[in-house]
VOPAGU-2260 file (C-alpha; in pm, 1 decimal, decimal comma):
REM VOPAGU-2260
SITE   aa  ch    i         X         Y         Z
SITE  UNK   A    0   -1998,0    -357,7    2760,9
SITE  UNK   A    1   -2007,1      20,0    2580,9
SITE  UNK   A    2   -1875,7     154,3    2922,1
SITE  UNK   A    3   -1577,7    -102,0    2953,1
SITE  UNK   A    4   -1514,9     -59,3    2517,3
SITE  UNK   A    5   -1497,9     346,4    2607,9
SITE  UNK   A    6   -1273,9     256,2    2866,7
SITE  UNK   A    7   -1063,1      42,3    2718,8
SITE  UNK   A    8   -1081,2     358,7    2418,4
SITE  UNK   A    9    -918,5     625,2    2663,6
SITE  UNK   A   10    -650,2     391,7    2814,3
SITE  UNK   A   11    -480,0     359,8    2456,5
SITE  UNK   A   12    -679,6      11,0    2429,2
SITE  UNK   A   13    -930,1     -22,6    2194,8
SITE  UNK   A   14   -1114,3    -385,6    2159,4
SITE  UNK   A   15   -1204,1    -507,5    1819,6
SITE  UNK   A   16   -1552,0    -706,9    1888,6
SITE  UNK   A   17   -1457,2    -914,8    1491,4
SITE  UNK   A   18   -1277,5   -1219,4    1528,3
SITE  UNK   A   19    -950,6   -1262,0    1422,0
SITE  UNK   A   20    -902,3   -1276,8     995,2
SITE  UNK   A   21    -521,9   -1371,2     963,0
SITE  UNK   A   22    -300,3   -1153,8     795,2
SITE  UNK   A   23    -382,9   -1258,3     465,5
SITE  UNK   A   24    -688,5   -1053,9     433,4
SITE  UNK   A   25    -718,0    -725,1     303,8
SITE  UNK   A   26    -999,2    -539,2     459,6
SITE  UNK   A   27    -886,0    -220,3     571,9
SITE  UNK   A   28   -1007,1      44,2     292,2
SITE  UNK   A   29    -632,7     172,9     320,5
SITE  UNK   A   30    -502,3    -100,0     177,3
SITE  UNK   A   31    -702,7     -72,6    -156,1
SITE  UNK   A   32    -637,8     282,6    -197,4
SITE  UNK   A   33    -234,9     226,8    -129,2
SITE  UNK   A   34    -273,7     -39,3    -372,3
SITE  UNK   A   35    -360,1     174,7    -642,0
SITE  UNK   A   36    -133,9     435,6    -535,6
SITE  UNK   A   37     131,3     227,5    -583,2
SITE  UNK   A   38      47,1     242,2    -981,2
SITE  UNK   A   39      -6,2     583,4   -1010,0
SITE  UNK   A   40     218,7     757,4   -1281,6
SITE  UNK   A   41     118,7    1129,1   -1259,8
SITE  UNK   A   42      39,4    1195,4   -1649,2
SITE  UNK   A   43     100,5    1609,1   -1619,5
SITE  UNK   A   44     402,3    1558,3   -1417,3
SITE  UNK   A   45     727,8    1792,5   -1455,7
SITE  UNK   A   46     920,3    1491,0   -1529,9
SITE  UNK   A   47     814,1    1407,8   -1847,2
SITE  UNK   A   48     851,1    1757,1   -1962,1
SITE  UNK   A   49    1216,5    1868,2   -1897,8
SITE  UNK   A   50    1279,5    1806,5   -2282,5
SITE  UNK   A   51    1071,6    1988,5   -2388,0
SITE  UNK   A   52     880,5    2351,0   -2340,5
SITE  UNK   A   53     850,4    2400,1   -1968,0
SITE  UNK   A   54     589,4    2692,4   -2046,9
SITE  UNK   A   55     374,5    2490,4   -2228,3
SITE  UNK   A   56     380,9    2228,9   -1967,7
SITE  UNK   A   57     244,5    2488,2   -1711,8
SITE  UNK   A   58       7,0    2618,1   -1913,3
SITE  UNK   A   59    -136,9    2266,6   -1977,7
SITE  UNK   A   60     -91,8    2156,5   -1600,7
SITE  UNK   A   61    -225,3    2500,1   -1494,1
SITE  UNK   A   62    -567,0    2428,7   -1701,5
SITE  UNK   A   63    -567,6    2094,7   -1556,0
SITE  UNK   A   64    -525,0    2220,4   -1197,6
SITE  UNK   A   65    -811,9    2442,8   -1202,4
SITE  UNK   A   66   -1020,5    2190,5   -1350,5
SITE  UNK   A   67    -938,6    1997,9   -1077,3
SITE  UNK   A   68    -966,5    2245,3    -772,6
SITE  UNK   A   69   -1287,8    2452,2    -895,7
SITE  UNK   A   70   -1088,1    2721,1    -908,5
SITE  UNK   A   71   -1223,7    3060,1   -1110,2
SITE  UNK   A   72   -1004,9    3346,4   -1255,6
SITE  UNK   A   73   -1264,8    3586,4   -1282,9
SITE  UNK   A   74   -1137,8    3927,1   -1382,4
SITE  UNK   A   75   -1434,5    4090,6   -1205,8
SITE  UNK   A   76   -1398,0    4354,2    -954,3
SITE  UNK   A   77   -1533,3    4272,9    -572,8
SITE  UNK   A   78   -1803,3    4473,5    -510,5
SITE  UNK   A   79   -1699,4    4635,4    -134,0
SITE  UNK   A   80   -2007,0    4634,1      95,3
SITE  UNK   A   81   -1863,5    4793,1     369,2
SITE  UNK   A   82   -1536,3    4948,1     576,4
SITE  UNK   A   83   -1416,6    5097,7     852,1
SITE  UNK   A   84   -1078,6    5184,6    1049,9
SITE  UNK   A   85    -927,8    5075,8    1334,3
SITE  UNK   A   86    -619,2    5209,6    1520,3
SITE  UNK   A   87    -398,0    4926,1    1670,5
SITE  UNK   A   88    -132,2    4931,0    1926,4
SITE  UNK   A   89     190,8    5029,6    1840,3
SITE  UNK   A   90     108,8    5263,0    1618,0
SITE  UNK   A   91     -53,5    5008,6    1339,8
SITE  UNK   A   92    -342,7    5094,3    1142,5
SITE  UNK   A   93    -621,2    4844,6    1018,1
SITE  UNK   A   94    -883,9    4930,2     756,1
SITE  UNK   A   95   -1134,1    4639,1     723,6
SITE  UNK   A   96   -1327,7    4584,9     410,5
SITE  UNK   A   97   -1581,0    4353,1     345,3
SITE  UNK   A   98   -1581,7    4236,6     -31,8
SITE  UNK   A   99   -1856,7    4037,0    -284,5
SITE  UNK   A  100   -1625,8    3803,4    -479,9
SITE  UNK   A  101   -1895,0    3570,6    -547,4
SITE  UNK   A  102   -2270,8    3521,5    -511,5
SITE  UNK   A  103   -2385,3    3504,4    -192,0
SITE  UNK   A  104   -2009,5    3492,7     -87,0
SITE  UNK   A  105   -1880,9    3777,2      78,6
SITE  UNK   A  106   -1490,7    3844,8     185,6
SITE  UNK   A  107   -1297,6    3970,8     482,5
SITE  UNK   A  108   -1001,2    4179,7     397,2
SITE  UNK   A  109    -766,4    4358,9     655,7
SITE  UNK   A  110    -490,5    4604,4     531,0
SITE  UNK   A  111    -279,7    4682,2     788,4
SITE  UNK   A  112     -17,8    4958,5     786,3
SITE  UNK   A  113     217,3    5096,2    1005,4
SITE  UNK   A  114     311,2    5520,6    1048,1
SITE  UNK   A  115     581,7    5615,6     800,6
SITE  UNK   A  116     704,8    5887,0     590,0
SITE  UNK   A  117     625,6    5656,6     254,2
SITE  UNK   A  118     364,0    5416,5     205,5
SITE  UNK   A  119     464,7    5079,3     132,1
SITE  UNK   A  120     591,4    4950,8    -189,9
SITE  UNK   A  121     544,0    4597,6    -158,1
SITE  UNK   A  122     235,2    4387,7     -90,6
SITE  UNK   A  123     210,8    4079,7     169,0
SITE  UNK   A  124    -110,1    3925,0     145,3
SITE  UNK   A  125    -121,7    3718,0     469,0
SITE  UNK   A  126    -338,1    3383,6     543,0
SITE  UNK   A  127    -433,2    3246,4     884,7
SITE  UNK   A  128    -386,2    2847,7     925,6
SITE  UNK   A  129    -662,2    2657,6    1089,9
SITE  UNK   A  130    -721,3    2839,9    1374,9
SITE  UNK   A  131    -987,0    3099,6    1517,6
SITE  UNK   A  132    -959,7    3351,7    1228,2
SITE  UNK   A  133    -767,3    3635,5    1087,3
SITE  UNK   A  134    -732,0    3865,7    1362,4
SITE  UNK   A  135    -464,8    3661,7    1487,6
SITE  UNK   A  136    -271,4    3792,2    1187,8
SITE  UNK   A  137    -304,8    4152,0    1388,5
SITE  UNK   A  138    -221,5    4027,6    1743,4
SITE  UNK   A  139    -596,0    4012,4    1867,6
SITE  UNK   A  140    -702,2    3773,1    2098,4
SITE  UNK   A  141   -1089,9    3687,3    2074,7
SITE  UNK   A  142   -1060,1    3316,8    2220,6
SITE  UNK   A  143    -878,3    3214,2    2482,4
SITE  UNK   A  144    -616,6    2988,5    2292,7
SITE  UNK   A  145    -559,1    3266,6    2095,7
SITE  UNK   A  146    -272,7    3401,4    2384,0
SITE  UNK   A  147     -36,0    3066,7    2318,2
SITE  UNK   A  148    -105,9    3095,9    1935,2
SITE  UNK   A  149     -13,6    3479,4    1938,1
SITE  UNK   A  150     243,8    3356,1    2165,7
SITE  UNK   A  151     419,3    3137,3    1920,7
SITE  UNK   A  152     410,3    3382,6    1659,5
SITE  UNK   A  153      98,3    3435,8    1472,1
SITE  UNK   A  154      52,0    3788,4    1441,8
SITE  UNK   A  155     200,9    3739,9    1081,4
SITE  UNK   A  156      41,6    4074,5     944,5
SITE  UNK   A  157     183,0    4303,8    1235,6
SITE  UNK   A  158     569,0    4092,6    1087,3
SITE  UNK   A  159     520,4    4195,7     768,7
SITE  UNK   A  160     430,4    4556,6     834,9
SITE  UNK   A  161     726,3    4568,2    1063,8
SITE  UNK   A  162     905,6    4472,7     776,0
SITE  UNK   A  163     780,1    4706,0     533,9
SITE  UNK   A  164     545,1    4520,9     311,9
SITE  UNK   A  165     141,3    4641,1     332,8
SITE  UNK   A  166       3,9    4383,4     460,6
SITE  UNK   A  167    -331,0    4253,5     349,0
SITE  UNK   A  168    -505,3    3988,2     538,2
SITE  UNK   A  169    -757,1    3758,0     420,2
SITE  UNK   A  170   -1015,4    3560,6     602,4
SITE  UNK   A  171   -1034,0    3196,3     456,5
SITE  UNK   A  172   -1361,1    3018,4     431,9
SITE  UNK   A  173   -1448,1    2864,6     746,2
SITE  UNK   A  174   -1250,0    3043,9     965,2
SITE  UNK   A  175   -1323,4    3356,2    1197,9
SITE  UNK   A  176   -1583,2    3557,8    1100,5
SITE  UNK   A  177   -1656,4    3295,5     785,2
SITE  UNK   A  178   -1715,7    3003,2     983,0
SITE  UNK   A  179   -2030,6    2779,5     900,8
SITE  UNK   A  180   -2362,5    2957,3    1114,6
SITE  UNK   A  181   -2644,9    2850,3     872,6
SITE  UNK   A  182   -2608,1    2476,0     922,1
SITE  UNK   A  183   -2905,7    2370,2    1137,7
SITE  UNK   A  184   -2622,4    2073,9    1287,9
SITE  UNK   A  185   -2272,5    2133,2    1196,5
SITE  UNK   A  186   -1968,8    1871,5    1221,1
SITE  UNK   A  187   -1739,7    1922,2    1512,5
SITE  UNK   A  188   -1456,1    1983,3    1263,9
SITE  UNK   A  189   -1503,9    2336,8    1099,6
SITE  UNK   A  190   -1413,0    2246,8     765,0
SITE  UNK   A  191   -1527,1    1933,9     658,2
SITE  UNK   A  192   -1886,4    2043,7     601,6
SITE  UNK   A  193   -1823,0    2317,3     329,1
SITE  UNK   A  194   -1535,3    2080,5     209,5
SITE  UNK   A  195   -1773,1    1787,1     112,1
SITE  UNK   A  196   -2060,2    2072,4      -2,8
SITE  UNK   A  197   -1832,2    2189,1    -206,4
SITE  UNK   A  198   -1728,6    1849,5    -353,9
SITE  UNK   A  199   -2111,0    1817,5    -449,2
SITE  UNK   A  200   -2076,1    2102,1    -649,0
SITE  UNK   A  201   -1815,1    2016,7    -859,5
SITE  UNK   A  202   -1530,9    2296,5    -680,3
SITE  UNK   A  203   -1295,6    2235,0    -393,1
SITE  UNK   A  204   -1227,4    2417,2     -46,2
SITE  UNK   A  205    -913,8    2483,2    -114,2
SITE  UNK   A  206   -1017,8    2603,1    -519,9
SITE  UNK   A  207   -1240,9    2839,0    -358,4
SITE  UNK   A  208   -1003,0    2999,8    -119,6
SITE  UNK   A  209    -735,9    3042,4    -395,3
SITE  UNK   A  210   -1019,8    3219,9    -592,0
SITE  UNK   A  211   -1085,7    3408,7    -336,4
SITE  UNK   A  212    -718,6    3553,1    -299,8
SITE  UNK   A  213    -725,2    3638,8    -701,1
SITE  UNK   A  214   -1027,0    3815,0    -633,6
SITE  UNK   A  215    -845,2    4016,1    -340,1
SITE  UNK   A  216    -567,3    4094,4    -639,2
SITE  UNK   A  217    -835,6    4258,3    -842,6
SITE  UNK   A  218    -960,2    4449,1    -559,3
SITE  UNK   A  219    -632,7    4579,5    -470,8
SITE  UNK   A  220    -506,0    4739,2    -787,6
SITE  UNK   A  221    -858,4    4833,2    -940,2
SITE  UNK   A  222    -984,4    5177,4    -937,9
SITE  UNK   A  223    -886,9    5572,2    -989,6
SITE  UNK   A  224    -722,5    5468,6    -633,7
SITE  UNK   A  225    -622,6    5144,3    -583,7
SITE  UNK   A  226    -541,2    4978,6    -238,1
SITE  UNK   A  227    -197,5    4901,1    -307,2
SITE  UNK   A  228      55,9    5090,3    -557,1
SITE  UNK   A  229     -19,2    4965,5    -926,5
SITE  UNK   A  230     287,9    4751,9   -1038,8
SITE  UNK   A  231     353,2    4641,0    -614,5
SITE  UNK   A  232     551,3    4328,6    -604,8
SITE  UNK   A  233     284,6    4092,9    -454,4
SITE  UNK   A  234     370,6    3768,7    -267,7
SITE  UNK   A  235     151,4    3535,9    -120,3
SITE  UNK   A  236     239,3    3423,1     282,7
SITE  UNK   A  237      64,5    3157,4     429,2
SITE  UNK   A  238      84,6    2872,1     722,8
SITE  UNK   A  239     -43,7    2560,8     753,2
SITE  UNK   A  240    -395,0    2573,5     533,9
SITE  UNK   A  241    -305,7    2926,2     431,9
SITE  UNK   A  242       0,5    2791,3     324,2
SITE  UNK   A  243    -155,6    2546,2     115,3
SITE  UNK   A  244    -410,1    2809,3     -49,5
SITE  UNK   A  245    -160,6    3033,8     -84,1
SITE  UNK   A  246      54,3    2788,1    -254,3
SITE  UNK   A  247    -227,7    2681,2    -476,8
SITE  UNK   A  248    -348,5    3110,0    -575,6
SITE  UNK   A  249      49,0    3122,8    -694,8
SITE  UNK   A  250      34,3    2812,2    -873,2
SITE  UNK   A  251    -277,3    2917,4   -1062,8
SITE  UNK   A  252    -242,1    3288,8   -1094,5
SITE  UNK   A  253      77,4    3402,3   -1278,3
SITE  UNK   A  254      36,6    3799,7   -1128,1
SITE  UNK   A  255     142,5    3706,6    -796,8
SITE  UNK   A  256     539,1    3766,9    -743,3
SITE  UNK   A  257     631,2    3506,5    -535,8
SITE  UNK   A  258     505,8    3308,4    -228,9
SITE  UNK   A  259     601,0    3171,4     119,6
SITE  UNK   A  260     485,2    2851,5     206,4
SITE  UNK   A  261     520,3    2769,4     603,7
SITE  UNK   A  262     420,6    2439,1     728,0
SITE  UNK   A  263     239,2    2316,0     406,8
SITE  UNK   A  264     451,3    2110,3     190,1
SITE  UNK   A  265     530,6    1728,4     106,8
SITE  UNK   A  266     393,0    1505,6    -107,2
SITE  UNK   A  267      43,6    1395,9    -100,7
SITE  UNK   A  268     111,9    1050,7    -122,9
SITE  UNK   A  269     294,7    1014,6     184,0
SITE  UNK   A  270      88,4    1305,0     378,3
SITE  UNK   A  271    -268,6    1300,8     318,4
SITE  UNK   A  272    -290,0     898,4     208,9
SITE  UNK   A  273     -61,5     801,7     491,6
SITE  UNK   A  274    -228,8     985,4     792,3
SITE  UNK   A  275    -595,7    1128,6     923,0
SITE  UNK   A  276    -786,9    1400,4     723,1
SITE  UNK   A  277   -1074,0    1556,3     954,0
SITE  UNK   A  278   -1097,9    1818,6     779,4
SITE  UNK   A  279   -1057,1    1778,9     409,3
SITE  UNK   A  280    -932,4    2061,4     337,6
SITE  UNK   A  281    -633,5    2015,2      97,2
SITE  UNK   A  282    -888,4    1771,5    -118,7
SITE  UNK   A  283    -857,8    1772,6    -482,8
SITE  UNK   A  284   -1043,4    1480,8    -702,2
SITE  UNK   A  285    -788,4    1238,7    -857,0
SITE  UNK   A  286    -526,3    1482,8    -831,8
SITE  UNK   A  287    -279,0    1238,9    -797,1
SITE  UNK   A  288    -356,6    1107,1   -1169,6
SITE  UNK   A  289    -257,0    1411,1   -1296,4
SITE  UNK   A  290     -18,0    1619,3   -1035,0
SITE  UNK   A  291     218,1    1605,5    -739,8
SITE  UNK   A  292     326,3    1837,2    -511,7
SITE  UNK   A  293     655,6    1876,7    -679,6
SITE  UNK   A  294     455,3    1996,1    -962,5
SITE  UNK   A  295     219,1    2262,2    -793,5
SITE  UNK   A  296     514,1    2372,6    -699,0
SITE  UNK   A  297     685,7    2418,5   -1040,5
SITE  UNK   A  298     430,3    2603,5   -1120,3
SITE  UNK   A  299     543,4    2866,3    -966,4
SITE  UNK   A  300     835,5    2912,9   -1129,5
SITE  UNK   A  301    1011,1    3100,5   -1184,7
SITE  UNK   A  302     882,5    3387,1    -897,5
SITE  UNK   A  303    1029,2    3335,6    -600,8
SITE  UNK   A  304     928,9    3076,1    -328,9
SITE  UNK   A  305    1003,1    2993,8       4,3
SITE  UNK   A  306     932,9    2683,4     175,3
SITE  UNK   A  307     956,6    2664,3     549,7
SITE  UNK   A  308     869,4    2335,9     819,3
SITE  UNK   A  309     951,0    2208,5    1125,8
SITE  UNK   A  310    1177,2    1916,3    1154,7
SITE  UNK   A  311     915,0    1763,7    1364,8
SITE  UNK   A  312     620,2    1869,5    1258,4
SITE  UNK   A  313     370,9    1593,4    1228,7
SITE  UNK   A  314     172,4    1669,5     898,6
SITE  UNK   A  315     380,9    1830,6     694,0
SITE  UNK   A  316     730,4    1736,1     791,7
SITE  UNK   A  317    1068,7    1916,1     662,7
SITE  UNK   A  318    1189,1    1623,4     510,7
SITE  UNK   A  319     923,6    1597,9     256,9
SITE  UNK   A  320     913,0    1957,4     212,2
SITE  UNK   A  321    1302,3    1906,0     148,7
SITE  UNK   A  322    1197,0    1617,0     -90,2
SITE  UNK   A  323     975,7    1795,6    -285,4
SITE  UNK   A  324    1208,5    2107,9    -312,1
SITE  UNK   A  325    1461,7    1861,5    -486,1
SITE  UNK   A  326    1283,6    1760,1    -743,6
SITE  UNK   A  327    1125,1    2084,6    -839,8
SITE  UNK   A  328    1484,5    2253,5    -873,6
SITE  UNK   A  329    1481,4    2129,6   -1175,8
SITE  UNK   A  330    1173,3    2329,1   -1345,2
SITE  UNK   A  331    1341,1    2652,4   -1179,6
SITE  UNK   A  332    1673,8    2563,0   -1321,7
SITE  UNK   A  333    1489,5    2498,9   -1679,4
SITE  UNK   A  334    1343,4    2886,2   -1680,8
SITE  UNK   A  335    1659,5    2985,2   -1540,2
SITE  UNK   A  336    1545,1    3050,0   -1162,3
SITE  UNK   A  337    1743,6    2774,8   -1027,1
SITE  UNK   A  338    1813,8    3013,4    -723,3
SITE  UNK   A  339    1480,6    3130,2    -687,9
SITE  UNK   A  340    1371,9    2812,8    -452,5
SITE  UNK   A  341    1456,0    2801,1    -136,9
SITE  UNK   A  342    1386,6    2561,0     177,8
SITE  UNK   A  343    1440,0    2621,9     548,1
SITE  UNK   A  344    1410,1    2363,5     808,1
SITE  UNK   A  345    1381,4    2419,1    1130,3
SITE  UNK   A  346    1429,4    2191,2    1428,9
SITE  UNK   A  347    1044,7    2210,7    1620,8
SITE  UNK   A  348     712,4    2087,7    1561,4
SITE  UNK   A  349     422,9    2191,3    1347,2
SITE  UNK   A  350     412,5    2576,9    1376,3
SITE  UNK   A  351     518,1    2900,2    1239,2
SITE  UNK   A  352     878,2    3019,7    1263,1
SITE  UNK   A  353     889,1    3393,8    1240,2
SITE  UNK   A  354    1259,0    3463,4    1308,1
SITE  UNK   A  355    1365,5    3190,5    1024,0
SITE  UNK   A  356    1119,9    3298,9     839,3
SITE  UNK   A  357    1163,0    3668,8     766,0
SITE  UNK   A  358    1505,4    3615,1     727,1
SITE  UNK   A  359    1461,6    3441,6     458,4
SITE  UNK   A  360    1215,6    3664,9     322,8
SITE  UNK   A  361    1481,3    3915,1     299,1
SITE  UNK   A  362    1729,3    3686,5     172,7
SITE  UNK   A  363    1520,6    3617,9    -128,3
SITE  UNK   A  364    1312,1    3910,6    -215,1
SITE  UNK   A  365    1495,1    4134,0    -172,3
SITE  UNK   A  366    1772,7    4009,3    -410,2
SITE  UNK   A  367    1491,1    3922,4    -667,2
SITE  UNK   A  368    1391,0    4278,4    -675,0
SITE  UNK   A  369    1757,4    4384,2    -689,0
């Protein structure tokens, strides 16, 4: 019977051993849960605030969303353990860093940089999406999917050098050289372990990430020599996951300039609710009584930001990144930054579009900083 039910499984035909229940029955745990989305009002949303002072909305819906996400703006400087240098081809440099933003939590950070006559005046800090790790962002291959992935356009650190930001990559939790070792059994998926021990705690995955990237901020400008030039412009970049905590570190922390969200936006309600969630990664507790996308975004405002998705891409489709971009407009156009939100679509699946992408990069940064 298992053999013929696992059978059944891989031809696209699974049997249900329960009898029949009629349609009038409501047993699915889905249903509940839509049920009670359906009469969800956020109470910190945008909407109810266009009357009134949009600053002191995001200061209040700020609060709120850290509460929510764990998130800590510490003001304390990383302690850096250790670094070395690494020369890359094509002429890139890479100095790695590894940084103490936390107890017991230790950092990752990349700066790559490219042979000029001038340093860099502008700062990229670049996240990986789920994925092997970070060194993507520099074009190294350390599994074997890694040749498709760099393929398609992942080496997002080696794009912004080559279009003269400094680029700073960060290694999320989980990923790379941060994945879960300690775990005497670990889930298949990579992220839903830390995700839930994280829950227990009180914090979120994607809280601590975004804490992690202020931390990176303080690193960068602190010292007799900083890492970057004091007073860079500083935007976030991110795909997929990094998208999201990149997203979330500009929503939260006013000092960075702007961000670029790839393949990360739509609302929750008809994302996460509608569809499977292995990882639980984007997880924030009863969120939705409080905030929408729309909203994280208009936090942001009014610094620049860039959304970007794939037409087809199958979690976070353009249309509700489009959706969500429509609504917002309205919190940009109430600090008078109507212009400074942008969307591109682009006609493909769930992946990063570097072409699309940079141009629009240059579209809008460099006529904010004009």
């Amino acid at each position: 019977m298992a053999a013929q039910r696992r059978a059944m499984t891989l031809l696209g035909r699974p049997s249900d051993p329960y009898p029949p229940t009629g349609s009038s029955l409501c047993l699915s745990p889905s249903q509940s849960h839509w049920a009670e989305l359906s009469t969800i009002r956020p109470q910190l949303s945008h909407a109810s605030a266009m009357r009134g002072d949009i600053g002191a909305w995001q200061r209040e819906a700020r609060a709120k969303l850290a509460t929510l996400t764990g998130y800590g703006a510490s003001t304390a400087i990383p302690e850096e353990l250790t670094r070395d240098a690494t020369v890359l081809s094509g002429g890139y440099h890479r100095t790695s860093h590894y940084l103490r933003v936390a107890p017991s939590r230790d950092v990752p950070v990349h700066v790559i940089t490219r042979p000029e006559s001038k340093p860099p005046q502008r700062v990229m800090v670049c996240l990986q999406g789920t994925n092997s790790g970070a060194h993507l962002a520099w074009g190294e291959v350390r599994r074997p999917a890694d040749y498709e992935r760099l393929a398609r356009g992942a080496d997002i650190a080696l794009q912004a050098a080559a279009h003269g930001w400094l680029a700073v990559v960060v290694e999320q939790s989980c990923f790379g050289e941060r994945q879960e070792k300690q775990l005497v059994k670990r889930s298949a998926d990579p992220c839903i372990d830390a995700a839930n021990h994280a829950l227990l705690l009180g914090q979120t995955l994607i809280g601590e990430r975004a804490s992690d990237v202020s931390a990176v901020f303080n690193w960068l400008y602190a010292g007799a020599e900083p890492k970057a030039p004091r007073g860079s412009p500083t935007v976030l970049l991110g795909h997929s996951s990094g998208g999201s905590a990149a997203l979330l570190a500009t929503a939260l922390d006013p000092r960075f300039n702007g961000v670029v969200a790839s393949g990360c936006v739509g609302y929750w309600r008809d994302t996460i609710m509608r569809r499977a969630d292995g990882g639980g990664q984007n997880i924030i507790p009863g969120i939705l009584h409080w905030l929408e996308m729309d909203d994280v975004v208009g936090l942001c405002a009014p610094r620049p930001t860039l959304m970007v998705s794939g037409t087809d891409d199958h979690i976070w489709p353009a249309s509700g990144m489009v959706a969500v971009a429509d609504s917002t407009v309205a919190v940009f156009a109430a600090v008078g930054a109507k212009e400074w939100i942008r969307t591109i679509s682009v006609e493909g699946g769930h992946r990063f579009y570097p072409d699309e992408t940079w141009r629009g990069v240059a579209e809008l940064f460099d006529s904010a900083e004009t």
